[in-house]
MARKE-722074 format. One record per residue (C-alpha): residue number from 1; residue in one letter; x, y, z. Coordinates in nm, 2 decimals. Example, Ala and Ser with C-alpha at 12.3 -4.5 7.8 and 13.67 -1.06 7.14 Angstrom:
# MARKE-722074
KOLSE/1/a/1.23/-0.45/0.78
KOLSE/2/s/1.37/-0.11/0.71
# end
This chain:
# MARKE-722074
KOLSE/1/x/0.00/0.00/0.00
KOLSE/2/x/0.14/0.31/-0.07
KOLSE/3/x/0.17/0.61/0.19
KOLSE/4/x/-0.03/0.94/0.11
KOLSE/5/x/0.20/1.16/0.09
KOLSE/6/x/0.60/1.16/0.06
KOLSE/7/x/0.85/1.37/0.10
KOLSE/8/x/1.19/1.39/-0.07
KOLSE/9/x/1.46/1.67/-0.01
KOLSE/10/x/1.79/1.80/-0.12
KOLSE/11/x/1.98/2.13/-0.26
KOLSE/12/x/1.95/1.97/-0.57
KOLSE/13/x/2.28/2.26/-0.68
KOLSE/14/x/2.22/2.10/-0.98
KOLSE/15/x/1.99/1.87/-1.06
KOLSE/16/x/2.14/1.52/-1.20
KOLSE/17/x/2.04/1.22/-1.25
KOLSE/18/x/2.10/0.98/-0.92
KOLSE/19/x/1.89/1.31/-0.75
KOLSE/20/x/1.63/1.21/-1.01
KOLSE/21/x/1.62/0.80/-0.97
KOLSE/22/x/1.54/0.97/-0.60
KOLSE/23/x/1.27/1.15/-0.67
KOLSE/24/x/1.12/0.87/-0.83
KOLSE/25/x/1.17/0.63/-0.60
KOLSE/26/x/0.96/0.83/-0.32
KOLSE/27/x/0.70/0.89/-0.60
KOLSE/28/x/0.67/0.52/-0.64
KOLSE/29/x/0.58/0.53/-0.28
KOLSE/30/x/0.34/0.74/-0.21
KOLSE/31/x/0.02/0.91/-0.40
KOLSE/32/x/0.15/1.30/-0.34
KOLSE/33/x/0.56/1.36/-0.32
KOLSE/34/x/0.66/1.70/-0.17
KOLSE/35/x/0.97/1.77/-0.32
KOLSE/36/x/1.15/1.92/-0.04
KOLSE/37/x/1.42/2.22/-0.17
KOLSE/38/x/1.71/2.30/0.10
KOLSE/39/x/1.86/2.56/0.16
KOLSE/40/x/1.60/2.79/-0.02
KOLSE/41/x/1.78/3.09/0.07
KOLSE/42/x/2.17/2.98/-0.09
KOLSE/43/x/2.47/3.00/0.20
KOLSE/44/x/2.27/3.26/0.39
KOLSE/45/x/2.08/2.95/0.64
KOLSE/46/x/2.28/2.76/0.91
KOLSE/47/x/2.67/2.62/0.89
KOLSE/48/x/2.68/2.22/0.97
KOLSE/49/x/2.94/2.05/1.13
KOLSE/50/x/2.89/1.75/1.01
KOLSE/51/x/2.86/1.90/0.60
KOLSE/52/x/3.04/2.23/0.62
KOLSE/53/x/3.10/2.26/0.26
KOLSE/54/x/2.71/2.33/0.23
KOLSE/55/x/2.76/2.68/0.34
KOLSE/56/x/3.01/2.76/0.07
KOLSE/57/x/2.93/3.02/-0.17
KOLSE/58/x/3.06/2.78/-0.44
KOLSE/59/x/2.86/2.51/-0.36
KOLSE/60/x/2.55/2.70/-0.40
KOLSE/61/x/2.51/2.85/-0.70
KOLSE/62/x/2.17/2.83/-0.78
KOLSE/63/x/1.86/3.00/-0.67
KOLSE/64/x/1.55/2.86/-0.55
KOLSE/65/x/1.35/2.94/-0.86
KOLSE/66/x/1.61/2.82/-1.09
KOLSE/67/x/1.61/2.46/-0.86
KOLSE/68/x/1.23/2.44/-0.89
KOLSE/69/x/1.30/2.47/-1.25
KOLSE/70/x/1.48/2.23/-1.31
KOLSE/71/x/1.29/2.02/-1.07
KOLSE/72/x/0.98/2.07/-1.22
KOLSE/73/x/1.09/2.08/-1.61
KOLSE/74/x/1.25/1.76/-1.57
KOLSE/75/x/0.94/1.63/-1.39
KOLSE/76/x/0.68/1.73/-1.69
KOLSE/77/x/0.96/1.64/-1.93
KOLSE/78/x/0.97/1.25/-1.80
KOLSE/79/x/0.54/1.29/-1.80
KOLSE/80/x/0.50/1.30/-1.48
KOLSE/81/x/0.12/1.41/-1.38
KOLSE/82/x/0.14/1.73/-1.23
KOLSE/83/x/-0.13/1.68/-0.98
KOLSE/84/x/0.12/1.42/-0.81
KOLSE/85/x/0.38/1.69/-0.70
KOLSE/86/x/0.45/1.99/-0.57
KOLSE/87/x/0.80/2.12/-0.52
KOLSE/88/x/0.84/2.39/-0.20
KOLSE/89/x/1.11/2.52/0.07
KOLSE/90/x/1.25/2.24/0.32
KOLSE/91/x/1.40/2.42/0.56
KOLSE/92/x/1.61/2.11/0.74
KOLSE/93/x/1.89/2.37/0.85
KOLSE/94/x/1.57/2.53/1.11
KOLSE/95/x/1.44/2.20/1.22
KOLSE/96/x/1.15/2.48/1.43
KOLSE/97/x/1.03/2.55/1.10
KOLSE/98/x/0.99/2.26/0.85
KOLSE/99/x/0.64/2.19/0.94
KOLSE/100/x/0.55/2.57/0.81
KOLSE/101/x/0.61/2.40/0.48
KOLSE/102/x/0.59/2.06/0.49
KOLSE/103/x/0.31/1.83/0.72
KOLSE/104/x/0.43/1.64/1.01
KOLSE/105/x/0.24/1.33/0.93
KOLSE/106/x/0.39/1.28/0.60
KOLSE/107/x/0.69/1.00/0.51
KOLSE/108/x/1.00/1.13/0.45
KOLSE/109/x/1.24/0.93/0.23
KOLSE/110/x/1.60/0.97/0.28
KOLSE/111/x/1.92/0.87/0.12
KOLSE/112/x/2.25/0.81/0.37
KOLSE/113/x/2.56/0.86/0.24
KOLSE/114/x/2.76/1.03/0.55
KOLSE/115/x/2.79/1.21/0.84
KOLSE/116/x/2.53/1.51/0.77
KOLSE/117/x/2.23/1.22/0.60
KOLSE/118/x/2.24/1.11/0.96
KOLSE/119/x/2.25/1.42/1.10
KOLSE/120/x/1.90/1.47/0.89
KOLSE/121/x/1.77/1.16/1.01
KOLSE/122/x/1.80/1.19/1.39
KOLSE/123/x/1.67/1.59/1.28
KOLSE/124/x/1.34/1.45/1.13
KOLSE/125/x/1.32/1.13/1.39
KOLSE/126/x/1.35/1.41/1.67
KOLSE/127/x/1.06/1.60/1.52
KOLSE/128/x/0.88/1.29/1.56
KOLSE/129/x/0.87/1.22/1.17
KOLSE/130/x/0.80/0.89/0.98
KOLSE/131/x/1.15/0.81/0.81
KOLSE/132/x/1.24/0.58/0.57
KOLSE/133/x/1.61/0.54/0.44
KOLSE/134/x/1.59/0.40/0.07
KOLSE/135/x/1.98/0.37/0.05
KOLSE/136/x/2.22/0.40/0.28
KOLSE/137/x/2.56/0.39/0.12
KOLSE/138/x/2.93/0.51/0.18
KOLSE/139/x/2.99/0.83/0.00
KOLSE/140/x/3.23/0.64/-0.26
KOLSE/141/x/2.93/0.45/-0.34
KOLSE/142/x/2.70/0.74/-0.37
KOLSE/143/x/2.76/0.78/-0.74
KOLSE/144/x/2.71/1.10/-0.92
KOLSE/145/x/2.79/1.46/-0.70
KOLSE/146/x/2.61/1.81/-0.78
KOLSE/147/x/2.95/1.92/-0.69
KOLSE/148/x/3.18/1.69/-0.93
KOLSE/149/x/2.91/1.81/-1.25
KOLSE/150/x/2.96/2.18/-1.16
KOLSE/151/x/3.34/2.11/-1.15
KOLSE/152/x/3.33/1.93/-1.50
KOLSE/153/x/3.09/2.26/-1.65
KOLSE/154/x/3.38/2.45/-1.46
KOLSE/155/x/3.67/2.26/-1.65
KOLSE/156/x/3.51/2.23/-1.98
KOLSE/157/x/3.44/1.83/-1.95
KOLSE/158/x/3.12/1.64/-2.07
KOLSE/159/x/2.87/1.67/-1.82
KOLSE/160/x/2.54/1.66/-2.01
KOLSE/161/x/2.54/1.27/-1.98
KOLSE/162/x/2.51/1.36/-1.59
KOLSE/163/x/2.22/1.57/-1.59
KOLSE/164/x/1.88/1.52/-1.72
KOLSE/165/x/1.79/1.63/-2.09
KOLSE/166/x/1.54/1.93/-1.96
KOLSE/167/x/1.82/2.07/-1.65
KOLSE/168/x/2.13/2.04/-1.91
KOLSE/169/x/1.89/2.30/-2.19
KOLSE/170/x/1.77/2.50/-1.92
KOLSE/171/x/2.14/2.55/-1.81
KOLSE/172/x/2.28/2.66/-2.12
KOLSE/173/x/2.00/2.89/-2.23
KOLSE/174/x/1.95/3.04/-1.89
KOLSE/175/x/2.37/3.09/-1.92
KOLSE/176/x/2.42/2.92/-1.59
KOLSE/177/x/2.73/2.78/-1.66
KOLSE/178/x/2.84/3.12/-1.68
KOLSE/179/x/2.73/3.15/-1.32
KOLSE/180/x/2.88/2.83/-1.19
KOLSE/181/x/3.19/2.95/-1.35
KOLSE/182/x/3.21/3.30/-1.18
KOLSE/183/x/3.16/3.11/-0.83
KOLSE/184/x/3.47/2.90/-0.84
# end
């Protein structure tokens, strides 16, 4: 049976693929997916400990409207009913304030790669949240990184076999490689 509403999440600083296969695993899950984006406000939220490079500058080139875009252009690209999304803020940085965008009695999927995936876990468990980890991996198992595809835009290598069809167009007429590059 599936649950009634999911919820997936990430910074998605660049939408690729293996954030994608994510996306549709918690829609094969539940009825509605909330596609949770972090960090709706760049750098300017809260430093981590246990993830400090998601404060960076660099690693946070885009900005929320240009991450739903790519979200949800990808999303209507692959035919995917839009009745059975929506895409909003998912503030995990302010724990207080998550259920101001998100419902409490929701599932929230997760994917556990290091330090700061449990960090998010023991976050959402604390707030009393329904969790369930879909893959919980070391992070040289993860596979593809927002991070590694802004560096190969950066350097001039292939990339577009890392990103879906719909996020690679909307990055080149948008210019945002342009914008990736004057960040690092």
């Amino acid at each position: 049976m599936k649950d009634t509403i999911g919820v997936v999440h990430g910074r998605f600083q660049l939408l690729h693929n293996d954030h994608v296969r994510y996306i549709m695993s918690g829609s094969e899950r539940c009825e509605h997916l909330l596609i949770g984006i972090c960090r709706p406000d760049g750098p300017l939220t809260c430093f981590t400990e246990s993830d400090p490079h998601r404060s960076c500058r660099e690693s946070n080139p885009f900005s929320y409207y240009e991450r739903y875009q790519m979200i949800k252009g990808t999303l209507l690209d692959m035919d995917m009913d839009p009745a059975r999304f929506d895409i909003l803020p998912f503030p995990i940085d302010l724990p207080e304030m998550l259920f101001g965008y998100v419902p409490a009695d929701a599932r929230y999927y997760l994917t556990i790669y290091d330090d700061w995936g449990i960090e998010k876990k023991k976050i959402l468990e604390g707030l009393g949240c329904d969790v369930e980890v879909l893959r919980h991996v070391g992070i040289h198992e993860k596979g593809i990184s927002a991070t590694d595809v802004r560096q190969r835009i950066v350097e001039g290598r292939e990339w577009e076999s890392f990103v879906p069809p719909y996020v690679y167009r909307y990055v080149i007429d948008h210019h945002l490689d342009k914008k990736i590059q004057a960040r690092l």
